[in-house]
C-alpha angles and dihedrals in degrees: 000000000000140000142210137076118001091193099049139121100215122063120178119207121204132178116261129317116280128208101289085040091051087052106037087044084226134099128258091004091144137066096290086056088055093054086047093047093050097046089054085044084059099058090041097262119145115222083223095063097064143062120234126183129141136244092253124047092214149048117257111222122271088009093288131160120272109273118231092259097040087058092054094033085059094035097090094054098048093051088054091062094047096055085039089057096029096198123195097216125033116205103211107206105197145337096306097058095040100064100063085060102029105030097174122061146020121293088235080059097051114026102129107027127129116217125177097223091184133264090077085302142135135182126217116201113221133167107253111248102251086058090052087045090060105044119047092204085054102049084053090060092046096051083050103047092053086062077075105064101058084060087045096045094049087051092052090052095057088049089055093050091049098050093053080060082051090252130123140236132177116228094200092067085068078078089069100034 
């Protein structure tokens, strides 16, 4: 169902396991997982100080998407993690995921973008990484859009900070910092 920090500040969200993930009972294990390890290696992001899981527990069948009612049947569970880990900031990898924060659009559209979505969080739209794997001009985006979350993270870390001196601070402005 996922796998990581519990403590941390930063939760990505992928779409569903894959072959390597089923198996392995982790998530990107694969090489999807290698292409998402290596883009948070390059921010200067461990792979050990965050928390992954996908928006569906298990694997639909031939690699599918997730169907409608598997989405729903999986939501609750992922909003418990979600409340469990209680991130600051939720990494959104493709379409799937993105859609529970971002409802309206195309992830070419909103990859990118930073949303508060309430709670002292934000969402950040990114491409997932197969699709990255997939499509050079994608993988270009993807690299880009993760120069964006040590910004986010540091901000995070001063709301955090402020709101241990009972102030607040939005997380999203870092966007436009």
């Amino acid at each position: 169902p996922g796998g990581g920090n519990l403590n941390t500040g930063i939760m990505f969200v992928g779409e569903g396991p894959g072959f390597e993930e089923d198996k392995q009972s982790r998530p990107f294990v694969g090489r999807s997982g290698q292409f998402l390890t290596n883009a948070m290696q390059k921010v200067g992001i461990d792979r050990s100080q965050v928390y992954i899981t996908n928006v569906v527990k298990c694997r639909p069948p031939d690699n599918r998407d997730p169907l409608p009612g598997e989405l729903t049947a999986c939501n609750e569970y992922l909003d418990g993690q979600v409340a469990l880990i209680n991130p600051r900031i939720i990494v959104t990898l493709g379409r799937f995921s993105m859609r529970k924060w971002f409802p309206e659009g195309s992830i070419t559209r909103l990859h990118g973008q930073v949303k508060n979505i309430g709670h002292g969080r934000i969402a950040v739209a990114m491409f997932h990484p197969a699709a990255a794997l997939r499509n050079p001009q994608w993988a270009v985006e993807f690299e880009k859009d993760f120069q964006i979350l040590p910004r986010l993270i540091e901000r995070a870390k001063r709301a955090n900070e402020a709101a241990a001196r009972g102030e607040t601070l939005v997380i999203a402005d870092a966007a436009t910092d």
